[in-house]
C-alpha positions as CSV (number, residue, x, y, z in Angstrom):
1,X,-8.1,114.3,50.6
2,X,-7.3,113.2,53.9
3,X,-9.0,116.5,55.4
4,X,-12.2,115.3,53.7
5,X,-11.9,111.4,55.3
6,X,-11.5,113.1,58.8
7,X,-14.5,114.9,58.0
8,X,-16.6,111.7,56.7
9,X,-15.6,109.9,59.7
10,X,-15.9,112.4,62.3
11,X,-19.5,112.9,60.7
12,X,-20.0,109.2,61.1
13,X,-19.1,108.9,64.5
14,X,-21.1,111.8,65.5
15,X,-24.7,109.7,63.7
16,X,-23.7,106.4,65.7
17,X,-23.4,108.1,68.8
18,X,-26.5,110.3,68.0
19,X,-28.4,106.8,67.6
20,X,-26.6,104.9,70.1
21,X,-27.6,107.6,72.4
22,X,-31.4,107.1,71.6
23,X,-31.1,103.8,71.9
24,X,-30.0,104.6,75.5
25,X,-32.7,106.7,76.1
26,X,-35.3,103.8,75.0
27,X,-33.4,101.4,77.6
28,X,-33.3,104.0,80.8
29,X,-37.0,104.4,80.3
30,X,-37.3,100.5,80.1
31,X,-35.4,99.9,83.0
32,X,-37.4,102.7,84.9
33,X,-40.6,101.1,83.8
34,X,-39.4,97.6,85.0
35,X,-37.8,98.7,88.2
36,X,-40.9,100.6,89.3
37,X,-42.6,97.5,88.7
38,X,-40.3,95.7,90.8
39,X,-40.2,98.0,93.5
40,X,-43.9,98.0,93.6
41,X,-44.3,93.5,94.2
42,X,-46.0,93.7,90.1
43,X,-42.4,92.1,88.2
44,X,-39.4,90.2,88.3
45,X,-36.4,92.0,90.1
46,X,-34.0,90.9,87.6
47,X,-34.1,93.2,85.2
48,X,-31.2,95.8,84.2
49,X,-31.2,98.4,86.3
50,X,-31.0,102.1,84.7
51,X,-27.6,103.1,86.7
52,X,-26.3,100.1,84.6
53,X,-27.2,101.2,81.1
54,X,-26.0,104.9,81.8
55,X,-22.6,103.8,82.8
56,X,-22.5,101.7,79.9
57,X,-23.8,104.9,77.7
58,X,-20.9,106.6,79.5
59,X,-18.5,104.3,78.5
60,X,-19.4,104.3,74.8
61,X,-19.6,108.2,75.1
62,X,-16.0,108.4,75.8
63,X,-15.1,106.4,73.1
64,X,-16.9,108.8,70.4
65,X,-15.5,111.7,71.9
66,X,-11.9,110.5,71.6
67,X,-12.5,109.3,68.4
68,X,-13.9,112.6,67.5
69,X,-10.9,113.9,68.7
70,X,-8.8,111.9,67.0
71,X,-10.3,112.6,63.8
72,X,-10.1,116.3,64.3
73,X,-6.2,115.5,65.3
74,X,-5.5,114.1,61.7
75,X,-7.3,116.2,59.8
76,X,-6.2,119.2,61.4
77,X,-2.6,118.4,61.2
78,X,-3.2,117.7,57.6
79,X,-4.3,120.2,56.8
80,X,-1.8,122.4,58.8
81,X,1.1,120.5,57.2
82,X,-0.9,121.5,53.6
83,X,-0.6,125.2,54.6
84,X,2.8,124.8,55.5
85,X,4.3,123.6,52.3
86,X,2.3,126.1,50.4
């Protein structure tokens, strides 16, 4: 059973990040937008930059990697320790 969890939430992490990752892309091209603007005298300079919301995105990209790990970890192991006492 514990195999199957692994799999649910590795399978949910991988949709978050999948959305959290379009919602990055959205924000890049928002910051582009509003720093060309800025750049250009037409807006306010105080907007997020886009080197700001990648590092953030990189940040949260680690963490769904190693949590993808981790659930791989348990699940594998389970299902090692299965075969084992078979």
């Amino acid at each position: 059973m514990l195999p199957l969890a692994a799999l649910a939430a590795a399978l949910a992490v991988g949709i978050v990040g999948i959305a959290d990752h379009s919602r990055k892309s959205a924000a890049i091209e928002r910051a582009n937008v509003a720093l060309w603007f800025c750049q250009h005298g037409q807006g306010r300079c105080a907007d997020t930059k886009p080197a700001t919301v990648e590092a953030a995105w990189q940040r949260r990209e680690r963490r769904y990697q190693l949590a993808l790990a981790g659930t791989a970890v348990v699940g594998g192991w389970r299902v090692r320790r299965r075969q084992a006492t078979a």
